[in-house]
mmCIF file as gemmi writes it, N, C-alpha and C atoms, coordinates in Angstrom:
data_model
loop_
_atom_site.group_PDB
_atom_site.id
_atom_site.type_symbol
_atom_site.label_atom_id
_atom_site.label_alt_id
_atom_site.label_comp_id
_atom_site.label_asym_id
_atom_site.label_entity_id
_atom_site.label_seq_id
_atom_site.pdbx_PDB_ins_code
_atom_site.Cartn_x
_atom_site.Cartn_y
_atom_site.Cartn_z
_atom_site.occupancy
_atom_site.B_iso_or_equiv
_atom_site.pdbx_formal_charge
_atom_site.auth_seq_id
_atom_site.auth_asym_id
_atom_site.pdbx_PDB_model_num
ATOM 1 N N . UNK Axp A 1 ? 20.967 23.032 -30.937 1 0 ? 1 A 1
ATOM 2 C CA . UNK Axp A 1 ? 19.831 22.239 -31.368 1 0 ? 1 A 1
ATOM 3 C C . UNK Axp A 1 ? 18.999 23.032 -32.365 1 0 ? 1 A 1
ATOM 4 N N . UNK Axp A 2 ? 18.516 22.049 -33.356 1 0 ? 2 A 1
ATOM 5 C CA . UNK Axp A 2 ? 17.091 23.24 -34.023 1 0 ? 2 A 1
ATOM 6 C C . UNK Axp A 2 ? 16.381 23.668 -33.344 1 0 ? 2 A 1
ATOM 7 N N . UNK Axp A 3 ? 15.772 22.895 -32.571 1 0 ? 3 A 1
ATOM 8 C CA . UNK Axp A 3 ? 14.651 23.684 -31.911 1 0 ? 3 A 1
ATOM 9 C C . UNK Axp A 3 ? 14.942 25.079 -31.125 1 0 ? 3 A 1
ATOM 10 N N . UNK Axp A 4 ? 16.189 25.032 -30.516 1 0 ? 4 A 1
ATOM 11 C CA . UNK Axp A 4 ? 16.847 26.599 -30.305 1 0 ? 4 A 1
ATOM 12 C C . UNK Axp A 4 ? 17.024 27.697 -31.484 1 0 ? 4 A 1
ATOM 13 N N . UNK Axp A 5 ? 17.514 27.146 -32.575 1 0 ? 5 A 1
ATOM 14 C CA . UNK Axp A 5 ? 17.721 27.674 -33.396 1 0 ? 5 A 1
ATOM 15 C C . UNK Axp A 5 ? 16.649 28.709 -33.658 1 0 ? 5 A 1
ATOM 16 N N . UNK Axp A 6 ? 15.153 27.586 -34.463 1 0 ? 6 A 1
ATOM 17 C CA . UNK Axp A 6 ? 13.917 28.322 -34.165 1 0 ? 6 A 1
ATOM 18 C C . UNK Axp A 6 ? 13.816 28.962 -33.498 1 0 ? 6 A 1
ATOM 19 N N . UNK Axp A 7 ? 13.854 28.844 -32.188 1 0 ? 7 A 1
ATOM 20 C CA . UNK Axp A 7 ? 13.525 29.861 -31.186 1 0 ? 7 A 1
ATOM 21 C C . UNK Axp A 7 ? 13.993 31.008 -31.272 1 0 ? 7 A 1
ATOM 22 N N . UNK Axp A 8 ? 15.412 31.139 -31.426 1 0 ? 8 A 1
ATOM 23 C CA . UNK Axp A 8 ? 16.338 32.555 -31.979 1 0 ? 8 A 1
ATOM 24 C C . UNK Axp A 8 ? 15.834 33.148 -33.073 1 0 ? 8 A 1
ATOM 25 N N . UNK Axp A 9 ? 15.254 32.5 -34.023 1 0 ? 9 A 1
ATOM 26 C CA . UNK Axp A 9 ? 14.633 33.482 -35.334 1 0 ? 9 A 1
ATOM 27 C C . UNK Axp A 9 ? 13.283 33.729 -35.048 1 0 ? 9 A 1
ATOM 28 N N . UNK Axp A 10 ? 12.976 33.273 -33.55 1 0 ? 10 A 1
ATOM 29 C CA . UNK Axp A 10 ? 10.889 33.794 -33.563 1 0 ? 10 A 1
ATOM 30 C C . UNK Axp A 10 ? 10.337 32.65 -34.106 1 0 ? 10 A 1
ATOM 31 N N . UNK Axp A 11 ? 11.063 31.499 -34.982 1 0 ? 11 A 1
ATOM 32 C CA . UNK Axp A 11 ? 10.038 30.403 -35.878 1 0 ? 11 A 1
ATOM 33 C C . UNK Axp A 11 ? 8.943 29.762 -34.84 1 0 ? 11 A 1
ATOM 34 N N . UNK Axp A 12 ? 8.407 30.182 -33.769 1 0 ? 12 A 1
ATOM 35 C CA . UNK Axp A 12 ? 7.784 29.025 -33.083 1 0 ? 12 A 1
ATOM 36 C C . UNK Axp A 12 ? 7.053 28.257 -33.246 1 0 ? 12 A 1
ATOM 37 N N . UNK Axp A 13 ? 6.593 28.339 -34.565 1 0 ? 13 A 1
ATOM 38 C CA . UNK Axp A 13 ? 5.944 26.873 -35.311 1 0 ? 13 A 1
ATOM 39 C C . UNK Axp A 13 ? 6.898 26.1 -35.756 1 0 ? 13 A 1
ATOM 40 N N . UNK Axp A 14 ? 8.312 26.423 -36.179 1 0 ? 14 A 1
ATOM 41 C CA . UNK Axp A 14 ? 9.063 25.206 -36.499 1 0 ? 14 A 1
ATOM 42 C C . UNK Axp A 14 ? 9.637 24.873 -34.949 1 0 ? 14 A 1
ATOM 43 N N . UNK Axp A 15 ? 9.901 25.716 -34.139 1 0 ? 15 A 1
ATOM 44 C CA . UNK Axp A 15 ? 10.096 24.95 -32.851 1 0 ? 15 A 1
ATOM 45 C C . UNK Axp A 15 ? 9.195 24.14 -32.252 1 0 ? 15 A 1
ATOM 46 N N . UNK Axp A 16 ? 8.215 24.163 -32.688 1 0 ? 16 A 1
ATOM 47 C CA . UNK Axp A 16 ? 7.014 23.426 -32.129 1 0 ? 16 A 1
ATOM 48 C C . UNK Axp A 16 ? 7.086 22.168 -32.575 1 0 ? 16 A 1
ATOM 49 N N . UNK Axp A 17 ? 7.272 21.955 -33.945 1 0 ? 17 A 1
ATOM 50 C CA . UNK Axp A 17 ? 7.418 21.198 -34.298 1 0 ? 17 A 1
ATOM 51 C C . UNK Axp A 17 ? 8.454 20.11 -34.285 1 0 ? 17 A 1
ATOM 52 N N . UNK Axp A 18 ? 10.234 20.782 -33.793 1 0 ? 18 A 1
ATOM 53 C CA . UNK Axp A 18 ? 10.624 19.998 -33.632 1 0 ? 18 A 1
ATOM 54 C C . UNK Axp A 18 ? 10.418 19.688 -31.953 1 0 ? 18 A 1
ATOM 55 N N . UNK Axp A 19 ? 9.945 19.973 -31.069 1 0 ? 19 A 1
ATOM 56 C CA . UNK Axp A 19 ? 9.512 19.722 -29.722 1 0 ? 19 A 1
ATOM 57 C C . UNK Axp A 19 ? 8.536 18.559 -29.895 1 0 ? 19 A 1
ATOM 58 N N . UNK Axp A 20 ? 7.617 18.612 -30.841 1 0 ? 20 A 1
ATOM 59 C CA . UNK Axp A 20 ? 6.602 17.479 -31.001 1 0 ? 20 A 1
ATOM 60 C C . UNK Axp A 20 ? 7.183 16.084 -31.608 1 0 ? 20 A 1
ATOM 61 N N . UNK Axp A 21 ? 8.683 16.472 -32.63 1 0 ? 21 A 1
ATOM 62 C CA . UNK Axp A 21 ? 8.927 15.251 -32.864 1 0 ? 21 A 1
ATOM 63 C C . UNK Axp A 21 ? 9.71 14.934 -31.775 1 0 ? 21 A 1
ATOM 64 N N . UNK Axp A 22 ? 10.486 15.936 -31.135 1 0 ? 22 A 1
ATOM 65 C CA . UNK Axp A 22 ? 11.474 14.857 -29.993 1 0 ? 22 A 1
ATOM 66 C C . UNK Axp A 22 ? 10.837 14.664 -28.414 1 0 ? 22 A 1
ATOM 67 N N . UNK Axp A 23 ? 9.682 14.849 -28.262 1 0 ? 23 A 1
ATOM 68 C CA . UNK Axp A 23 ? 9.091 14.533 -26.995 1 0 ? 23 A 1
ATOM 69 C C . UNK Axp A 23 ? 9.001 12.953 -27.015 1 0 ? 23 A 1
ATOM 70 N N . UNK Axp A 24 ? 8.545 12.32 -27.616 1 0 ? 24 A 1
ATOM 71 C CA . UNK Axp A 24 ? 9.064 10.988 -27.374 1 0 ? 24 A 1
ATOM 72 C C . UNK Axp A 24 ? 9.993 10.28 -26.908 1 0 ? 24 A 1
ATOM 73 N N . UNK Axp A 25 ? 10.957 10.955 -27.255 1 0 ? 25 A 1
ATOM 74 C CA . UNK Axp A 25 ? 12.219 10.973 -26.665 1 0 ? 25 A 1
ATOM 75 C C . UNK Axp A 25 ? 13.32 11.754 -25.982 1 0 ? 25 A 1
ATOM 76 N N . UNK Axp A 26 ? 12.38 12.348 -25.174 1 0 ? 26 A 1
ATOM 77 C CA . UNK Axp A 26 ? 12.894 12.97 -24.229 1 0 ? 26 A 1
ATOM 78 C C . UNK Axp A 26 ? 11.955 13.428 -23.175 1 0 ? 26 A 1
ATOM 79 N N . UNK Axp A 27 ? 10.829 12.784 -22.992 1 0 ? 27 A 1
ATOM 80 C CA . UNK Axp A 27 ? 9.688 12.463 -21.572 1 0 ? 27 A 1
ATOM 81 C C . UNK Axp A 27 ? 9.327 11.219 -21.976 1 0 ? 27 A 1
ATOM 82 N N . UNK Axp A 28 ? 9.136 10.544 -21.251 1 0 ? 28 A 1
ATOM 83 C CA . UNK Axp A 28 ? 8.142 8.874 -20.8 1 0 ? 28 A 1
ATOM 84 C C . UNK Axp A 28 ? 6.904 8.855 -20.836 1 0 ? 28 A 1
ATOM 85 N N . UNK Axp A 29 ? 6.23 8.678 -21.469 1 0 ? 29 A 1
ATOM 86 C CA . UNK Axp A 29 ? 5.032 8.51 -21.725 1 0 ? 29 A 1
ATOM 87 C C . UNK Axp A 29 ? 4.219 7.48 -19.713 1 0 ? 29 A 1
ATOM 88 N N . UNK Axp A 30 ? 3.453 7.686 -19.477 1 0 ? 30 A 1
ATOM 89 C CA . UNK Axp A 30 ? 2.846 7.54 -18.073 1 0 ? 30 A 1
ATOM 90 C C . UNK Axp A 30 ? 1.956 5.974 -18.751 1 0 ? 30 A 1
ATOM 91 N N . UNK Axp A 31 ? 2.007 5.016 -17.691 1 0 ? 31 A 1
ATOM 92 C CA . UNK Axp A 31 ? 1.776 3.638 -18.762 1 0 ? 31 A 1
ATOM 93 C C . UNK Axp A 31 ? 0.407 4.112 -17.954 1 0 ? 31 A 1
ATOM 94 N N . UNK Axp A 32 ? -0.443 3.242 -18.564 1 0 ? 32 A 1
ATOM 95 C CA . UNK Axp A 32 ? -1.835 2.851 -17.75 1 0 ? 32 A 1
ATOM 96 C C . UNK Axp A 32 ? -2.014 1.695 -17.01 1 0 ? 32 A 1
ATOM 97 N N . UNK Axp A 33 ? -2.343 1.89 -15.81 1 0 ? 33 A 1
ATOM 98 C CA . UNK Axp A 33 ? -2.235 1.345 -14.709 1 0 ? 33 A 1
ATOM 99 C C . UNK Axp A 33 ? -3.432 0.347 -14.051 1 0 ? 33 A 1
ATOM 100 N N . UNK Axp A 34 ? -4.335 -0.734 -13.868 1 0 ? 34 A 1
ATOM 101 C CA . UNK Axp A 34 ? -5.507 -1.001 -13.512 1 0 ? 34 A 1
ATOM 102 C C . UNK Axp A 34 ? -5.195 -1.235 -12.087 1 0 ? 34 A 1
ATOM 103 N N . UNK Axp A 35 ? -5.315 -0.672 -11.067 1 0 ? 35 A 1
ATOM 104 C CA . UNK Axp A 35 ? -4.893 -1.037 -9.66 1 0 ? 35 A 1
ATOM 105 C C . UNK Axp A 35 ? -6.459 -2.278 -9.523 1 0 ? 35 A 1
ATOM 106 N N . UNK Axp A 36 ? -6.355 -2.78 -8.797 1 0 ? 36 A 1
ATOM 107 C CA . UNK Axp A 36 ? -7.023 -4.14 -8.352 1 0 ? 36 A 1
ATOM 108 C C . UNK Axp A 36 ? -6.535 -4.564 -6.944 1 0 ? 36 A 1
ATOM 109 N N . UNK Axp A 37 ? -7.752 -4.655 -6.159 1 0 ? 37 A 1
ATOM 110 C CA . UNK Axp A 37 ? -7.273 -5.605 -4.902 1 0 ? 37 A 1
ATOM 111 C C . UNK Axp A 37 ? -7.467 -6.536 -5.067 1 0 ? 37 A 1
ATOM 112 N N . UNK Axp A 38 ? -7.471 -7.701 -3.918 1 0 ? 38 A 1
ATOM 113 C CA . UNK Axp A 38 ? -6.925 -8.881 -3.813 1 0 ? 38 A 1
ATOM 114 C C . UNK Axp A 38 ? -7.956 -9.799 -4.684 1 0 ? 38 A 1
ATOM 115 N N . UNK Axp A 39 ? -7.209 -10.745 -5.638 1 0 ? 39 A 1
ATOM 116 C CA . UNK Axp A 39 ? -8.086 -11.526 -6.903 1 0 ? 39 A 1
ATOM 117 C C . UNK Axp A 39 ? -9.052 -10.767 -7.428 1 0 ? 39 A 1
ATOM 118 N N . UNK Axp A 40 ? -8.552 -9.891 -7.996 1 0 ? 40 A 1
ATOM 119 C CA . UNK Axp A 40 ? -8.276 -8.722 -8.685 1 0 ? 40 A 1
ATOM 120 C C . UNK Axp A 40 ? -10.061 -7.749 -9.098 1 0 ? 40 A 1
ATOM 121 N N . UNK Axp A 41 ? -10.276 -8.107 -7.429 1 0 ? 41 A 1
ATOM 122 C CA . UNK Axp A 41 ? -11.398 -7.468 -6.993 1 0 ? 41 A 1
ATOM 123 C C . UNK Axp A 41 ? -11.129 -5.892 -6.656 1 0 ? 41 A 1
ATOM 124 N N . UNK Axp A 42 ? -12.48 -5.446 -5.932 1 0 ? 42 A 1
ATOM 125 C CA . UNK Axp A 42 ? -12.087 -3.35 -6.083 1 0 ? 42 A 1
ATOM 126 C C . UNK Axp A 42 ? -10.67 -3.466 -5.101 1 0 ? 42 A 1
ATOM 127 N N . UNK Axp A 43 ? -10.105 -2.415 -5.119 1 0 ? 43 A 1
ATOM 128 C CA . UNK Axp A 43 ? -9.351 -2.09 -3.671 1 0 ? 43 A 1
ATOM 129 C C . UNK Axp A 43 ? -9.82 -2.001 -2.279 1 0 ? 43 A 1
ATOM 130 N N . UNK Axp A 44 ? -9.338 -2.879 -1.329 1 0 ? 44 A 1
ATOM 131 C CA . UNK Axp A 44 ? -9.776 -2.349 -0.147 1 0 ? 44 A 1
ATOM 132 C C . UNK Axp A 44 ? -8.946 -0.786 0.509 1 0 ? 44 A 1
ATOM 133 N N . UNK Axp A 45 ? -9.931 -0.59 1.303 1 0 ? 45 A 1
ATOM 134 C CA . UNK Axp A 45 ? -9.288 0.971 2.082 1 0 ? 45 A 1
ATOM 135 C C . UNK Axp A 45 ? -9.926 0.73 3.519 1 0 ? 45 A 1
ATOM 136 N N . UNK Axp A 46 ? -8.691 0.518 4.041 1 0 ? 46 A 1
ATOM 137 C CA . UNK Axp A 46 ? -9.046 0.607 5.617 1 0 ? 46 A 1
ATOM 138 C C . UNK Axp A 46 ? -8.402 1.719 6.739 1 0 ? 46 A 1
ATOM 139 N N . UNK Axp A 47 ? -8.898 2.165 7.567 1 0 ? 47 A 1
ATOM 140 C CA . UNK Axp A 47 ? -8.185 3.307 8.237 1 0 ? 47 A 1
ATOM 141 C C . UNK Axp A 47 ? -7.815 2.435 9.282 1 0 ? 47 A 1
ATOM 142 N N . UNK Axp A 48 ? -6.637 2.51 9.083 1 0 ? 48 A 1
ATOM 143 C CA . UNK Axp A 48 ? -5.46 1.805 10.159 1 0 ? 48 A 1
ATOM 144 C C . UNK Axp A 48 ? -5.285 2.647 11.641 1 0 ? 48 A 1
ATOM 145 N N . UNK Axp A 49 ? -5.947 3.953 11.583 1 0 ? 49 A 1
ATOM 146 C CA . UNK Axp A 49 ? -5.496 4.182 12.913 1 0 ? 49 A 1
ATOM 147 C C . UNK Axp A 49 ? -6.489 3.68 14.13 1 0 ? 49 A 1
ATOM 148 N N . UNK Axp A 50 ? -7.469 3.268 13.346 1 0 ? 50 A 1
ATOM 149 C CA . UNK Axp A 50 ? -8.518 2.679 14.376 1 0 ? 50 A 1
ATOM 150 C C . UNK Axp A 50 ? -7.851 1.25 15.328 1 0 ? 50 A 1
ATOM 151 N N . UNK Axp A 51 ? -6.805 0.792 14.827 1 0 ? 51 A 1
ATOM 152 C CA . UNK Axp A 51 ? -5.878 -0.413 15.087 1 0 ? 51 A 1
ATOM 153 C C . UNK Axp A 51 ? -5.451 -0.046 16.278 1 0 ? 51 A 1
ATOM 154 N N . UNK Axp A 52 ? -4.737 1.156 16.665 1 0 ? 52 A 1
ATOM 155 C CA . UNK Axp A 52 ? -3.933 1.387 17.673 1 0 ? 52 A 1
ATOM 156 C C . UNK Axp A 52 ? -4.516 1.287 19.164 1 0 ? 52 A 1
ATOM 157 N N . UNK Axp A 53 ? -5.581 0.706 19.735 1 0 ? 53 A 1
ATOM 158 C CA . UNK Axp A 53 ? -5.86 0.725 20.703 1 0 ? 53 A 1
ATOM 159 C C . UNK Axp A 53 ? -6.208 -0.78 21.308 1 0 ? 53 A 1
ATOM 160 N N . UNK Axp A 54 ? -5.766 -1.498 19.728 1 0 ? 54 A 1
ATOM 161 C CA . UNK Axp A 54 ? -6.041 -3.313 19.96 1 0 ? 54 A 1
ATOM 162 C C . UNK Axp A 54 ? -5.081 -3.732 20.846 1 0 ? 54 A 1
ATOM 163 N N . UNK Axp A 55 ? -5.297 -4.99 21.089 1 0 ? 55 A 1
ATOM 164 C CA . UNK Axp A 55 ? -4.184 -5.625 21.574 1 0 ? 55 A 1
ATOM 165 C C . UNK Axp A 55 ? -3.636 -6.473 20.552 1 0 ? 55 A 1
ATOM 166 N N . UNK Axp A 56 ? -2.488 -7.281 21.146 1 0 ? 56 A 1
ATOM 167 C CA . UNK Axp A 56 ? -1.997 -7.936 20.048 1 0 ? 56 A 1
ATOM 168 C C . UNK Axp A 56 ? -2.548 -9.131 19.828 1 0 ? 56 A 1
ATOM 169 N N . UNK Axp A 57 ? -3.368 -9.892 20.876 1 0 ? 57 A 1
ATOM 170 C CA . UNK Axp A 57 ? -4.168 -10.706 20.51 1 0 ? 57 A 1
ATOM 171 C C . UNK Axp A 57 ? -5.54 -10.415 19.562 1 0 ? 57 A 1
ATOM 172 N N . UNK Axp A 58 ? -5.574 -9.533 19.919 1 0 ? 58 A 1
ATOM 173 C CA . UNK Axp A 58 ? -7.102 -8.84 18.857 1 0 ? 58 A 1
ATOM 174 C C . UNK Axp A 58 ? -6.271 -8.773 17.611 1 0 ? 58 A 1
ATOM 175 N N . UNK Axp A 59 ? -5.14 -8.195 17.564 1 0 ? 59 A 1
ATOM 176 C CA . UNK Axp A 59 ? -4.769 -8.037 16.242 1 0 ? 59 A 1
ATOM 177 C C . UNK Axp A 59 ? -4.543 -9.265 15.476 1 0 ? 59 A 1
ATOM 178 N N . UNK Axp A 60 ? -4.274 -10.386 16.014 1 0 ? 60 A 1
ATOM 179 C CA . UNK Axp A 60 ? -3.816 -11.835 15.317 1 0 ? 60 A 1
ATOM 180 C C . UNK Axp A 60 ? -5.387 -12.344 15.039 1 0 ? 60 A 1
ATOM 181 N N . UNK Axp A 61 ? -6.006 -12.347 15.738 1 0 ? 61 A 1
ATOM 182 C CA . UNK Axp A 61 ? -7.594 -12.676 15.226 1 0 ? 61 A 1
ATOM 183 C C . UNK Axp A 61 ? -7.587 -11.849 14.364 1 0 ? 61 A 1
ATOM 184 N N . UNK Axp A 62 ? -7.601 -10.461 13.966 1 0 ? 62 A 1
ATOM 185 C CA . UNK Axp A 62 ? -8.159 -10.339 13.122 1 0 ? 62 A 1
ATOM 186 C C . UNK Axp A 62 ? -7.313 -10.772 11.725 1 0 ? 62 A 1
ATOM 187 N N . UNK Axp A 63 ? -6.612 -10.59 12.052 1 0 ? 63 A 1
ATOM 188 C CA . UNK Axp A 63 ? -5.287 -11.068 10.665 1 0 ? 63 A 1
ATOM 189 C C . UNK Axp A 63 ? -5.633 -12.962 10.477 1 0 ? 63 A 1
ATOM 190 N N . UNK Axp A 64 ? -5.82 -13.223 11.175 1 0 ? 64 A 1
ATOM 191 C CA . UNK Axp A 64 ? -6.425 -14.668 10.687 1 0 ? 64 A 1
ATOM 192 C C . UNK Axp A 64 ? -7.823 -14.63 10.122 1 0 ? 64 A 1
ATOM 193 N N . UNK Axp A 65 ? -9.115 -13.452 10.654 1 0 ? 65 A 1
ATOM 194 C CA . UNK Axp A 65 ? -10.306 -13.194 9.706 1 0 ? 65 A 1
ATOM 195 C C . UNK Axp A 65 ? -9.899 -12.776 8.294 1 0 ? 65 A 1
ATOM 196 N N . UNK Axp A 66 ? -9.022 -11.836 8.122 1 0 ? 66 A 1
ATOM 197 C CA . UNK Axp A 66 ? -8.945 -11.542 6.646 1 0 ? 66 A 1
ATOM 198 C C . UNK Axp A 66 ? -8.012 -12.136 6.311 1 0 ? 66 A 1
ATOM 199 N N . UNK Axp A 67 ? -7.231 -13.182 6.683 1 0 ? 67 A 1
ATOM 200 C CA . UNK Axp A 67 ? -6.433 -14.134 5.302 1 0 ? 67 A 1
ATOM 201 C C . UNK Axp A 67 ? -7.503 -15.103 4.92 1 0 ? 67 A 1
ATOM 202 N N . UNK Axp A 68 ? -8.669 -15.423 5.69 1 0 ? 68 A 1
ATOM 203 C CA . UNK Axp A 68 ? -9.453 -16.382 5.759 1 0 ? 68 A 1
ATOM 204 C C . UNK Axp A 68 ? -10.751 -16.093 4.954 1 0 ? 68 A 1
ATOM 205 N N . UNK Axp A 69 ? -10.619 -14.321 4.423 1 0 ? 69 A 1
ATOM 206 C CA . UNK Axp A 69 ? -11.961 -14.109 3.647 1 0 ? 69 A 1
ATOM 207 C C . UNK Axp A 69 ? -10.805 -13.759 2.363 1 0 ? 69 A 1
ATOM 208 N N . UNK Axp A 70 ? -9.822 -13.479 2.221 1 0 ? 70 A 1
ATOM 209 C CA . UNK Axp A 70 ? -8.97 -14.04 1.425 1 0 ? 70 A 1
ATOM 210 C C . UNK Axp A 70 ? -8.563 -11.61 0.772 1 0 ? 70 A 1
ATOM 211 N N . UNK Axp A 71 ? -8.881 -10.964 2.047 1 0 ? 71 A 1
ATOM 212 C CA . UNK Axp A 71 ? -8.839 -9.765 2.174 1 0 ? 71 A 1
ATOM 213 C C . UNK Axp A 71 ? -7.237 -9.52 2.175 1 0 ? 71 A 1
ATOM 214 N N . UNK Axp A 72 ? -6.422 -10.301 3.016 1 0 ? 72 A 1
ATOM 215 C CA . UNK Axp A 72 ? -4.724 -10.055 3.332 1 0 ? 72 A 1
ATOM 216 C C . UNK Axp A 72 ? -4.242 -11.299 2.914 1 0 ? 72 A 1
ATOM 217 N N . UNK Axp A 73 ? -2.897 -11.892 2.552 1 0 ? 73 A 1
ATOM 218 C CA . UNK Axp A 73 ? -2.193 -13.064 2.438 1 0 ? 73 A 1
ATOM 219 C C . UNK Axp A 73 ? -1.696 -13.485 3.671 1 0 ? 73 A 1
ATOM 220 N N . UNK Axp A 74 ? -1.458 -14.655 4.011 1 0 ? 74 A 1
ATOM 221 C CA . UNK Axp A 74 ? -1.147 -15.468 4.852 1 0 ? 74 A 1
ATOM 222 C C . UNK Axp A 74 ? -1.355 -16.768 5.387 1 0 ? 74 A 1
ATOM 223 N N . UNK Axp A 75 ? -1.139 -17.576 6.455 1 0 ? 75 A 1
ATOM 224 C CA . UNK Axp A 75 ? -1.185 -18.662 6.277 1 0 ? 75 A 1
ATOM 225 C C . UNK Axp A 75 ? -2.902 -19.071 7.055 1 0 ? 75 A 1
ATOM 226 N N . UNK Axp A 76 ? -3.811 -19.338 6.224 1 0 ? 76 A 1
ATOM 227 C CA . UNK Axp A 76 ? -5.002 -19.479 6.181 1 0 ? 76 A 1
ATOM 228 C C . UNK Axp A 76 ? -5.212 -20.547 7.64 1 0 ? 76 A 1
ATOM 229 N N . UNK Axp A 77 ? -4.14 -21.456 8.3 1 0 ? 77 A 1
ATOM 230 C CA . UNK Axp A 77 ? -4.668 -22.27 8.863 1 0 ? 77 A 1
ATOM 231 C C . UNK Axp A 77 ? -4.181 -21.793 10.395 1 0 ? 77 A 1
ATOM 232 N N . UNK Axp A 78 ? -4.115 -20.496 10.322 1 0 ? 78 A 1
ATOM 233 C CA . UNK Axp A 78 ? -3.367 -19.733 11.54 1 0 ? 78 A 1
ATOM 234 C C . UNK Axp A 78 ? -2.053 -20.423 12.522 1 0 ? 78 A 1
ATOM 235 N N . UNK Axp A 79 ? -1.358 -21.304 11.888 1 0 ? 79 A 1
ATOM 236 C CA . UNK Axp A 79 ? -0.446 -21.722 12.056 1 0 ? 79 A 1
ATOM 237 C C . UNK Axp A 79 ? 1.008 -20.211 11.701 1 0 ? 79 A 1
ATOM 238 N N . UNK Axp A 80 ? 1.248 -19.173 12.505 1 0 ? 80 A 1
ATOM 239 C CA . UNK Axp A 80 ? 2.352 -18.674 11.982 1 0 ? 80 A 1
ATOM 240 C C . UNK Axp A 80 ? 3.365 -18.749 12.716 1 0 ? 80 A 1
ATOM 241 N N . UNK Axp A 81 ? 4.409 -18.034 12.304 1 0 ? 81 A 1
ATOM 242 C CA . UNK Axp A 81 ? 5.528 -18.289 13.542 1 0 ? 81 A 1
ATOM 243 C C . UNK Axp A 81 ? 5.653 -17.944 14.484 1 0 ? 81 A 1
ATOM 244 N N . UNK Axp A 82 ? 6.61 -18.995 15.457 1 0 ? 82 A 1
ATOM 245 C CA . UNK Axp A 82 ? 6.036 -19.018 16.58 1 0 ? 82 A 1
ATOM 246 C C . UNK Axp A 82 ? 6.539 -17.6 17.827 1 0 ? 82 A 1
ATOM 247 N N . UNK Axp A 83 ? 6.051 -17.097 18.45 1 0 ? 83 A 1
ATOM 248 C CA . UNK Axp A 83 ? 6.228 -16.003 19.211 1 0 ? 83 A 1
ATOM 249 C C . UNK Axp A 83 ? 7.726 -15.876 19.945 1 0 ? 83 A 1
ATOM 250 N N . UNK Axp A 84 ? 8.285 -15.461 20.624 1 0 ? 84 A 1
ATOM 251 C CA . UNK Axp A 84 ? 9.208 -15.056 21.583 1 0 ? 84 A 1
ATOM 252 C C . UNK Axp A 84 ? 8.99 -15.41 22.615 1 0 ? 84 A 1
């Protein structure tokens, strides 16, 4: 490659240079990202380990409060499927 080449004669301004033209193509540029929670309000952050001491009925209430403030997806009329 040139840019080795350079490197073997000490040029490290022409290696630099060809490093600057082929970085484009040869790293990915990082896209920009807008994270957004739900209807593309802030993010929520909830600490899930506070969960582990519910029951599973506590847990379905609450999963029917936040599809219903529109916090999680699901079926708003708490109709889901049906249990075991």
């Amino acid at each position: 490659m040139a840019m080795n080449e350079c490197v073997k004669k000490e040029d490290l301004a022409g290696a630099a240079s060809f490093a600057k033209d082929a970085a484009p193509y040869m790293h990915a540029r990082l896209a920009a990202v807008a994270h957004t929670g739900p209807k593309g309000g802030p993010v929520q952050i909830a600490d899930i380990t506070r969960l582990k001491g519910m029951t599973e009925q506590e847990l379905e209430v609450l999963e029917r409060a936040l599809v219903q403030i529109g916090i999680a997806e699901g079926d708003q009329d708490g109709a889901g499927e049906p249990e075991d």
